[in-house]
LUMTI-21154 format. One record per residue: residue number from 1; x, y, z of N, C-alpha, C in turn. Coordinates in steps of 0.02 Angstrom, whole numbers. Each point is the difference from the previous one (the first is absolute). Example, Ala and Ser with C-alpha at 12.3 -4.5 7.8 and 13.67 -1.06 7.14 Angstrom:
# LUMTI-21154
{site 1,{660,-284,390},{-45,59,0},{45,60,0}}
{site 2,{-18,53,-36},{42,59,3},{-39,55,37}}
END
This chain:
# LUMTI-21154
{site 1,{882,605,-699},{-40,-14,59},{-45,60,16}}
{site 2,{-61,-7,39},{-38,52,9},{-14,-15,88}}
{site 3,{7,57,33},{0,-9,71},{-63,35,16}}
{site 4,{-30,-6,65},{-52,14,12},{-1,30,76}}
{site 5,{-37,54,14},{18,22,75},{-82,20,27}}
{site 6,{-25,-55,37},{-88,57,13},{16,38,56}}
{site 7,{-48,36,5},{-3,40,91},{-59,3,-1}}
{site 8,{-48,22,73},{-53,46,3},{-38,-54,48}}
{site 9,{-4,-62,13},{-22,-42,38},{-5,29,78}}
{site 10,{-44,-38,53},{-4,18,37},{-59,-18,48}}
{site 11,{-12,17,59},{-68,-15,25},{-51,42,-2}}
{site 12,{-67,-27,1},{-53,40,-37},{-84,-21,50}}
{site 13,{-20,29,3},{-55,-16,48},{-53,-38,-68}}
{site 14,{-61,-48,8},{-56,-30,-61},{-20,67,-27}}
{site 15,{-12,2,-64},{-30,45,-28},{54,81,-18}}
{site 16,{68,-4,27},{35,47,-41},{34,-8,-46}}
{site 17,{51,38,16},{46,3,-113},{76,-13,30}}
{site 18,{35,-15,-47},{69,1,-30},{4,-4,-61}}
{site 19,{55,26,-23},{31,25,-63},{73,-40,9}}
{site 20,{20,-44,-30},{61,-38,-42},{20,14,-28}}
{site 21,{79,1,-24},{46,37,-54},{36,-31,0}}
{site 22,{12,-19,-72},{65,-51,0},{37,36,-66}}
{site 23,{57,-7,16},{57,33,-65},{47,-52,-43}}
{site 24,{-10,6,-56},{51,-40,-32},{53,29,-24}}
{site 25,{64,-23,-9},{51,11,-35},{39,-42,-18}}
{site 26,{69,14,-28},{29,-64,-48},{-20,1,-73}}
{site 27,{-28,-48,-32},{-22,-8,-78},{-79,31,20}}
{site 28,{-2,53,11},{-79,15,5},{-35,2,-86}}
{site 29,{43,15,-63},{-21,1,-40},{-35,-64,-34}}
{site 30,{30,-43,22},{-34,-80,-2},{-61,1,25}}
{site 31,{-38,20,56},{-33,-15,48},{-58,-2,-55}}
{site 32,{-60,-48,6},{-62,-21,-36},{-50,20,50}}
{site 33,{4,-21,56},{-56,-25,51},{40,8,58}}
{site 34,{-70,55,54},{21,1,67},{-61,-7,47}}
{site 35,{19,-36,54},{-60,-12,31},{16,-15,98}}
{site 36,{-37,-1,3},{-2,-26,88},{-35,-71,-18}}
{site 37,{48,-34,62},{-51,-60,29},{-6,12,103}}
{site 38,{1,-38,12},{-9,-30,73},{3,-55,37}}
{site 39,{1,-2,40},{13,-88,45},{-20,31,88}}
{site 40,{-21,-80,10},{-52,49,69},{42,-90,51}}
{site 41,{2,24,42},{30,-64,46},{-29,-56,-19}}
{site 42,{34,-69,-26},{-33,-70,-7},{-37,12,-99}}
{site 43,{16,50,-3},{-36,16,-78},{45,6,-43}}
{site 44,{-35,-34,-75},{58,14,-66},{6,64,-8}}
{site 45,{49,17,-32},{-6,62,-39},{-54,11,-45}}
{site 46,{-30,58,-6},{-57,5,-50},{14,88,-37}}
{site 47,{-22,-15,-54},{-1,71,-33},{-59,51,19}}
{site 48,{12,64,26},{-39,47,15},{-14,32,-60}}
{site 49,{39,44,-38},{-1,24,-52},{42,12,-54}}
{site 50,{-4,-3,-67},{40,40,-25},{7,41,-70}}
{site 51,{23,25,-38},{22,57,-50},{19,-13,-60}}
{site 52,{-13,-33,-30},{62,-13,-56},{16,73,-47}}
{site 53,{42,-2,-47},{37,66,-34},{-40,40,-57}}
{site 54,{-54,-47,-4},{-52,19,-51},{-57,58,61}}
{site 55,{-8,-3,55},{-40,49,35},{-72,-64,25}}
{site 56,{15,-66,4},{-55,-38,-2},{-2,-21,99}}
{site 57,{-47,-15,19},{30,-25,74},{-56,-56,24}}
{site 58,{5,-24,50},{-10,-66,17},{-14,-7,59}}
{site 59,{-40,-28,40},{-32,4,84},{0,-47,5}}
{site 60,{22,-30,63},{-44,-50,54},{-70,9,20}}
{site 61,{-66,-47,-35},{-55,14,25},{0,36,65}}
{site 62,{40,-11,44},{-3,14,95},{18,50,11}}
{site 63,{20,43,-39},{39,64,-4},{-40,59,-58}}
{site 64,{-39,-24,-45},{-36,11,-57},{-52,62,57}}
{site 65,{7,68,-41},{-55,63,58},{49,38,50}}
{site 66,{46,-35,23},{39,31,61},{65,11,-21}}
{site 67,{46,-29,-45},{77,18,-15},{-15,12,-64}}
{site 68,{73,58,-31},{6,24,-41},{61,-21,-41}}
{site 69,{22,-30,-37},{77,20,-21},{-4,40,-62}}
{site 70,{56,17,8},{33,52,-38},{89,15,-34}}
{site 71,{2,32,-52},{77,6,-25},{11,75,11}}
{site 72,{75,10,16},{8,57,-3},{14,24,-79}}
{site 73,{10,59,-12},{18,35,-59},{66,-17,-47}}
{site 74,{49,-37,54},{77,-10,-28},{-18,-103,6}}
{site 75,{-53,-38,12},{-13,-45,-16},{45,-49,47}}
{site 76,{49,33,36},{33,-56,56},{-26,13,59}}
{site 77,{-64,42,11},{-36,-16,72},{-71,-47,-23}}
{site 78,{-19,-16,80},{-80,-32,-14},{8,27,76}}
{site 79,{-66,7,9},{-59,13,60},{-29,-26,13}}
{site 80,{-17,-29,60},{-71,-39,17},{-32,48,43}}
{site 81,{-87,28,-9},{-16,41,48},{-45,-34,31}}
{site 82,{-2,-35,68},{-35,-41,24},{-56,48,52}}
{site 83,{-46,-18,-20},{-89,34,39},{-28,-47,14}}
{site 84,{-39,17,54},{-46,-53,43},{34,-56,5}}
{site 85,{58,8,54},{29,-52,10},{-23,-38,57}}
{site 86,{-1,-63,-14},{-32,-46,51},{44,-44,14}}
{site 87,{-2,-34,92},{39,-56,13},{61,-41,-44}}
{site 88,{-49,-30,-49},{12,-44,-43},{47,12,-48}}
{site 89,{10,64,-2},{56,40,-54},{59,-38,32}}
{site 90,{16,-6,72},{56,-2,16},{49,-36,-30}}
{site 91,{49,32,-17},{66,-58,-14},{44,31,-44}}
{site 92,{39,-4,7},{91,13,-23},{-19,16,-118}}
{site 93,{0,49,13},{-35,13,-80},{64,18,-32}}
{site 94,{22,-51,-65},{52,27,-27},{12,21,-79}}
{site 95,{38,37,-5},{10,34,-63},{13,-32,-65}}
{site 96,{-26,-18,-85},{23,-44,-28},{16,46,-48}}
{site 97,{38,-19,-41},{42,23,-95},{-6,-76,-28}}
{site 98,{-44,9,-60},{9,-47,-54},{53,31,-55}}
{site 99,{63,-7,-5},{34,14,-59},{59,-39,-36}}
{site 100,{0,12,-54},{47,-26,-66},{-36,-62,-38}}
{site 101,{32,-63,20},{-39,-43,-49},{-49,-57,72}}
{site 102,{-28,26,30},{-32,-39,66},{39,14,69}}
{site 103,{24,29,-26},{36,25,97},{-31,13,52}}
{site 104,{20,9,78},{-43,14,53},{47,30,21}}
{site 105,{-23,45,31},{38,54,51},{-29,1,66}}
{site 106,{6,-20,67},{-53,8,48},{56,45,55}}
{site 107,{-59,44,52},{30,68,16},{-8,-66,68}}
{site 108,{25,59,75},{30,-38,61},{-63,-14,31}}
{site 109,{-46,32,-17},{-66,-4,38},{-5,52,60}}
{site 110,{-77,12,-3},{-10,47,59},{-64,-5,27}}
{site 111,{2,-2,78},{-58,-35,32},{-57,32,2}}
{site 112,{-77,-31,-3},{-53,49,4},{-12,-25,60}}
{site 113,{-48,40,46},{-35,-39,56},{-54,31,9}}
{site 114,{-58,-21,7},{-65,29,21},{-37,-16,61}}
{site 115,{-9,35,36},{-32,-12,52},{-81,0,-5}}
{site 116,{-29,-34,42},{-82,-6,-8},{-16,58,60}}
END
């Protein structure tokens, strides 16, 4: 199993930053693919970004200019560095692990909120 823990969420006035961290452990050597998604009240889940193990990564047009992800060095962290954050960011952004033969790992979630 691969567990997942984010932090760093929080409230944020339109137009500032947060930084996301999520940690894996367990079978981290499995791990293929790590990424964030999100869910906003009344909304599906949708993918924000993510990493796979080759160094390749992946955006949400809506997020595409303003967030960053990233791996750490030991390959069981990811980062989301969120800039120019607007309203619309808002919502409960959570941590993903693609590993072994199609697995999902999803972290507890941690809330964003932006104020206008």
């Amino acid at each position: 199993q691969v567990q997942l823990v984010e932090s760093g969420g929080g409230l944020v006035q339109a137009g500032g930053s947060l930084r996301l961290s999520c940690l894996a452990s367990g079978m981290i050597f499995s791990i293929n693919a790590m990424g964030w998604y999100r869910q906003a009240p009344g909304k599906q889940r949708e993918l924000v970004a993510s990493s796979s193990s080759g160094g390749s990564t992946d955006y949400a047009d809506s997020v595409k200019g303003r967030f960053t992800i990233s791996r750490g060095n030991a390959k069981n962290t990811v980062y989301l560095q969120m800039n120019g954050l607007k309203p619309e960011d808002t919502a409960v952004y959570y941590c993903n692990a693609e590993w072994a033969a199609g697995r999902r790992s999803w972290g507890q979630g941690t809330q964003v909120t932006v104020s206008s």
